[in-house]
C-alpha positions, 0 to 999 in steps of 0.5 A, a space after each residue: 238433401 241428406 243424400 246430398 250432405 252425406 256426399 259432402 261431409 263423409 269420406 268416400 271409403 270402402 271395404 272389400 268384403 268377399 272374397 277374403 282368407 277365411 271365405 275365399 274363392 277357388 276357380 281355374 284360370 278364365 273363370 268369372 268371380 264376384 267381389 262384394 264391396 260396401 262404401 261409406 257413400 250410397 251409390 257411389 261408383 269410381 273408377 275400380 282397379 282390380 288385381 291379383 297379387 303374388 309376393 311382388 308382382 301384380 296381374 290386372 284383371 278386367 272387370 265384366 260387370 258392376 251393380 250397386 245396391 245403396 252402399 253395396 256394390 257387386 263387382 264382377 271380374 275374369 281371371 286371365 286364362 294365363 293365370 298361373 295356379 297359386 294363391 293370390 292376394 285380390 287387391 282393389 283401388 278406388 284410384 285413391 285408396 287401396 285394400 288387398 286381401 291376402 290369399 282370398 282367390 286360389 286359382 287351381 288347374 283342375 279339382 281333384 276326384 279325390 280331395 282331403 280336407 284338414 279341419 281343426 278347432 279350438 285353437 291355442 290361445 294366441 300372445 300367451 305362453 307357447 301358443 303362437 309356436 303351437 299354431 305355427 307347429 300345426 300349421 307346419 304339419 297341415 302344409 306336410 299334408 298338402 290338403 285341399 282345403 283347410 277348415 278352421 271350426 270355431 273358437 279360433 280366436 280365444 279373448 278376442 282381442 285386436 293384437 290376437 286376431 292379427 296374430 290369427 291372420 298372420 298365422 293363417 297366411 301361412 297355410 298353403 291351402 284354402 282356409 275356410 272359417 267359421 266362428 264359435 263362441 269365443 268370437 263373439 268375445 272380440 266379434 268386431 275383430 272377427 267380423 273385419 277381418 275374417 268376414 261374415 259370420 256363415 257363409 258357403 264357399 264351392 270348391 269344385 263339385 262341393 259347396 262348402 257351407 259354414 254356419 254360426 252357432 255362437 249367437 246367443 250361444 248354442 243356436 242359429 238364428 232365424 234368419 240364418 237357418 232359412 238361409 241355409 235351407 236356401 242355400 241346401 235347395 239350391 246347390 246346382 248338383 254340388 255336394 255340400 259339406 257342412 261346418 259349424 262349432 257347437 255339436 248337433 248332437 249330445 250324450 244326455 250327461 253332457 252340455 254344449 249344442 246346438 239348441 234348437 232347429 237339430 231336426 229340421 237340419 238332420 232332415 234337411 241334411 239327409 234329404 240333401 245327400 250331405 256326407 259329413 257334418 263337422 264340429 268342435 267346442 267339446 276339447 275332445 273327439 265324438 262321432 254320432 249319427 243322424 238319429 243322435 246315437 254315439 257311435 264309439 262302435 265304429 266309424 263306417 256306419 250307414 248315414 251321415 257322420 256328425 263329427 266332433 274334432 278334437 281342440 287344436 290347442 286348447 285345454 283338452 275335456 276328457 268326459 267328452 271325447 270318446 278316444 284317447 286325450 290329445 291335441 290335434 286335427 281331423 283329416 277328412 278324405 273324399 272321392 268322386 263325392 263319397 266320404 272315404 274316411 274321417 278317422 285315424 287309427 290312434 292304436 295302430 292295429 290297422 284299423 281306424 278308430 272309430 272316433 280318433 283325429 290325428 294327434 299334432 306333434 308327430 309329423 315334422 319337417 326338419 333342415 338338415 344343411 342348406 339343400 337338404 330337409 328330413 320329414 319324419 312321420 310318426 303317425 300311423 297315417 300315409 300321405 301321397 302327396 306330401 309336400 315340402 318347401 326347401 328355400 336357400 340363398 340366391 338366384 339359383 334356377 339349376 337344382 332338383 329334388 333327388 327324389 320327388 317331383 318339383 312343382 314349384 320354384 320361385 325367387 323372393 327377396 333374394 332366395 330361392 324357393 323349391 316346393 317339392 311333392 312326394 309320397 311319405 308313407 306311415 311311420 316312416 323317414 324321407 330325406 329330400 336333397 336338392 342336386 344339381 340338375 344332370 346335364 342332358 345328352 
């Protein structure tokens, strides 16, 4: 009977809760996702219509398999074998109603053995002074780089408000890469905000060989939840051979003067990790930069040390702690690099003598893309830092189909709204210039 009245006087509506930018999925053409789907209605099951979208054109993809649990539904479907490698949109329909997710399905040819990861936390502060273009700044350098996959560490939405989460999402379609989020402290100031538009509070995400894991250690400030850390451990036992990379925001470990860490289970999750072959454990909350080991001794030494790394990034944006960071003050990000499974590095190499430091992340405002007319843009590095597969997006007005990068590779062109677009992939060494002219395409003989 009440089944019967909640049919009759509640609205059948629906929300898309995975995938979604932020816990998204990554696959190659012809693989099977699942979409996870809640309903205001239990058992309710319309006619689904999935697609994947990319700016105006939609691709309709079948739908293998459906399961129901009360209000939550398990929708299987398979990416066409004809796919095109890009970021879409996954957008599903009941017949009457609509939800798109942007950028939640990332289709890629193959997974590269060597991957790089950008991660950042600690964000500037959204609708306030300069934050917005300081984010736009970092974001601008992060799709420079051209990493695999983007890690966003917590605090990420400082005040929490509606008008600043929409703000963070908008921001965040505008990265190329992947986005992976977890939460910090400051979420919980706006967690509803989080929690509908960026999703479920720890979560794991594969990419190839590597299983993503991001947990919550805001709850209750500094802890993970029972019930939370006997997900992780399930989710550490049940890998299937991949490699799990872990984020959350609040530091495992600690000097005895500072404050801000995890509370509570840090040895069981040290243990676990070892066990598990985890190669880097990723944080941020402290404003500044750390490293320690496994055994929780700083390690300000060096950054090649034996075990597992517990890394504390820098904030992206906000007010920046000097008694916490063991390298020189500033605002920035970590680039993370990876091969056939093994960390290669995690530092950078803030004094330019050559070696990495054994703490620093790169600091933000030294790597810049910069128009110099209609066809042509200069990228200036000024890090201390290469990238072999910089890339660059040149867009100017009209349908033109004929023109190529002078230097470079073209892999990407597309018309939109009237101009065209022409993303181009070279190597920009350290300290280094690079001008890019789009030219007219020499006539073959």
């Amino acid at each position: 009977v009440v089944l019967m009245a909640l049919w009759v006087i509640l609205p059948a509506r629906f929300d898309v809760v995975a995938p979604r930018l932020g816990m998204p999925v990554v696959v190659k053409p012809g693989a099977t996702i699942e979409l996870r789907i809640i309903s205001t209605l239990p058992f309710w099951q319309p006619q689904w219509q999935v697609s994947l979208a990319l700016r105006e054109q939609q691709v309709p993809i079948q739908i293998t398999k459906q399961k129901i649990n009360f209000n939550k539904q398990f929708v299987s479907v398979q990416i066409p074998e004809t796919v095109a490698a890009a970021s879409y949109s996954v957008i599903v329909s009941d017949g009457q109603n609509e939800i798109s997710r942007p950028k939640a399905v990332h289709v890629v040819t193959e997974f590269p053995d060597q991957v790089s990861i950008v991660q950042m936390a600690d964000l500037p502060t959204l609708g306030r002074g300069d934050g917005d273009q300081r984010l736009q700044q970092i974001i601008d350098e992060i799709n420079i780089i051209n990493p695999e996959l983007v890690l966003m560490t917590g605090d990420i939405a400082y005040g929490g408000t509606w008008n600043q989460y929409h703000r963070l999402l908008a921001a965040m379609e505008k990265i190329n890469a992947p986005v992976i989020a977890a939460p910090g402290n400051h979420e919980y100031e706006g967690w509803a905000g989080y929690l509908t538009l960026l999703g479920e509070p720890y979560h794991s995400v594969q990419y190839g060989n590597y299983q993503i894991i991001g947990l919550n250690s805001g709850h209750g400030r500094d802890q993970l939840t029972e019930a939370q850390f006997d997900w992780l451990l399930n989710e550490l036992q049940n890998l299937g051979g991949r490699v799990p990379l872990v984020q959350l925001h609040h530091p495992m470990h600690h000097r005895p003067d500072l404050r801000g860490y995890v509370a509570n289970h840090v040895a069981d999750m040290v243990q676990a990790f070892n066990r598990m072959g985890v190669p880097i454990v990723l944080s941020g909350h402290w404003h500044g930069d750390a490293v320690y080991d496994a055994r929780g001794n700083d390690r300000r030494d060096t950054w090649d040390f034996p075990g597992i790394p517990y890394v504390v990034t820098t904030a992206a944006g906000a007010d920046l702690r000097e008694k916490y960071s063991s390298s020189p003050l500033h605002h920035g990000y970590r680039l993370i690099q990876l091969d056939k499974s093994k960390l290669v590095s995690y530092t950078y190499d803030m004094d330019g003598d050559g070696q990495r430091d054994a703490t620093s992340s790169i600091p933000m405002g030294k790597l810049r893309s910069v128009p110099q007319n209609a066809t042509s843009v200069l990228v200036e590095n000024e890090l201390n830092e290469s990238f072999p597969n910089a890339r660059v997006q040149i867009s100017i007005p009209g349908n033109n189909v004929s023109l190529v990068p002078d230097k470079g590779t073209l892999v990407n062109h597309y018309i939109n709204d009237g101009q065209s677009y022409y993303e181009i992939e070279f190597p920009l060494a350290a300290n280094s210039q690079q001008q890019i002219q789009l030219i007219s395409e020499s006539p073959r003989i």
